[in-house]
N, C-alpha and C positions, 0 to 999 in steps of 0.2 A: 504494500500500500504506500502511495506516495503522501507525502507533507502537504498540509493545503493550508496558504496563508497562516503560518507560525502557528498551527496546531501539530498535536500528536496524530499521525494517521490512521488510530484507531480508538481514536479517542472518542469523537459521535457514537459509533458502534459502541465501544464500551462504555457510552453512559446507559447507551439505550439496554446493552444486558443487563446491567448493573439495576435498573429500575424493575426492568421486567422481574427478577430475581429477588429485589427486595419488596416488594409488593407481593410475590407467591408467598415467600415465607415469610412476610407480615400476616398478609391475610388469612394465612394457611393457620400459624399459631395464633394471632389472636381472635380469631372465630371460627375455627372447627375444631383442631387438635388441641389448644389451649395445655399444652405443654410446658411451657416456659412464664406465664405470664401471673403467675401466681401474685406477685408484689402487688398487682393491681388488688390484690384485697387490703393491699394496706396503706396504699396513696389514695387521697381521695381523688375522688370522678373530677370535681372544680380543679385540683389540682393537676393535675394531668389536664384536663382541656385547657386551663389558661395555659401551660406550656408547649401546647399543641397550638395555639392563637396566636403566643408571642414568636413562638417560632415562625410560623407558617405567612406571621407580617412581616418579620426580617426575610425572610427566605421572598417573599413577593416584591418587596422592594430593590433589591439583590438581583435580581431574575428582570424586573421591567428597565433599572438605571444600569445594569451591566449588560443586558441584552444587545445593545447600543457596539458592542465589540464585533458582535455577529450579524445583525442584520441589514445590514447595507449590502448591496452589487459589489459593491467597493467596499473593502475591508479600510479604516481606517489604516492612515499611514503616518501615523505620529503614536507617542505611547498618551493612552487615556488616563487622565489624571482627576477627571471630574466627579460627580457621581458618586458611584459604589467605589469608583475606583480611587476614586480620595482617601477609603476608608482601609479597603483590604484591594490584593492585586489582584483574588479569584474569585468575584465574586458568585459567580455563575455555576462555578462545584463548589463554592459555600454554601450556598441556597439550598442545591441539591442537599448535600452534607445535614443541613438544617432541617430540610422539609422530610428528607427520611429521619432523624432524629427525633422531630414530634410526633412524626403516627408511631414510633414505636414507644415513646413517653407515655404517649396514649393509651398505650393499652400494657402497656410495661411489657413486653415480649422481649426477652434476654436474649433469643435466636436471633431478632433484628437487631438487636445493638454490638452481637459478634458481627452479623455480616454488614454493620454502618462500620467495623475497625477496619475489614478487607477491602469496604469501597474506599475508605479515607485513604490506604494504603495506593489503591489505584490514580485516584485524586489526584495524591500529592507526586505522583511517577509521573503523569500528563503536565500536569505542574511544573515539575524540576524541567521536564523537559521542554515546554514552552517558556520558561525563562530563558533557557542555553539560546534558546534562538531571539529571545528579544534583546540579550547580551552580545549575540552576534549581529544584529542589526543597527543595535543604537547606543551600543556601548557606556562608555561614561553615563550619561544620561539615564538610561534604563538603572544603573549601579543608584547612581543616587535616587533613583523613585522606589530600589527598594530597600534603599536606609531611612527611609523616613515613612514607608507605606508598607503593614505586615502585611503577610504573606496568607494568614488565615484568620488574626485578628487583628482590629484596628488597634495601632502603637496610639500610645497615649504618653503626649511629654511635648517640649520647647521642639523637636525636630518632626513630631506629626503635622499630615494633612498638610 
């Protein structure tokens, strides 16, 4: 598979198995086999769904101001520093990261919180890799967007934002 505009070229593909995969075994334990998700008898329901809210409004704010990286004809040809990207540098497998994060808060399913470590792991590999080529593009410049801009969470101090 070829590189397309400074992504990993299996990167789409593997968001989209990564989803598919964690939606079966979400849905799979926490409504039919209910295996894993015992803890939900001792978080409250309010409590799980506001974490399931708060996440699911970062993860959508995340998703609509860093989408802006992907849907143009035209890939942006400068590094984005606006937006989500003011904040972290991926926002868009943070979202992901996030929004599977609350359905499995949701319903406390420990199968999906193992398989949120393997996609994190995937994540951060598409990640590293798309930095090496935003570093071979724009060198200096990319270096200092990300001394001052984390990588998964927003830095906080005199040299953020």
């Amino acid at each position: 598979m070829k590189e397309k505009n400074g992504e990993h070229p299996f990167g789409d593909a593997g968001q989209l198995i990564l989803l598919v995969l964690f939606l079966s075994i979400w849905g799979g334990d926490s409504f039919l086999l209910r295996k894993s998700t015992f803890l939900s008898d001792y978080l409250p329901l309010y409590l799980r769904l506001s974490i399931l809210a708060l996440t699911i409004t970062i993860a959508l704010y995340l998703f609509k101001s860093g989408h802006v990286a992907v849907s143009h004809q035209k890939r942006p040809d400068n590094i984005l520093t606006d937006g989500a990207f003011r904040y972290v540098r991926h926002p868009l497998y943070l979202a992901s990261i996030l929004t599977y994060f609350g359905l499995m808060f949701a319903t406390a399913s420990l199968f999906s919180l193992a398989f949120i470590a393997g996609a994190f792991i995937f994540y951060n590999y598409i990640a590293n890799y798309e930095e090496r080529l935003m570093m071979l593009k724009f060198g200096e410049e990319y270096g200092n967007y990300q001394k001052r801009t984390g990588k998964w969470l927003p830095r906080i101090g005199k040299n953020s934002g």
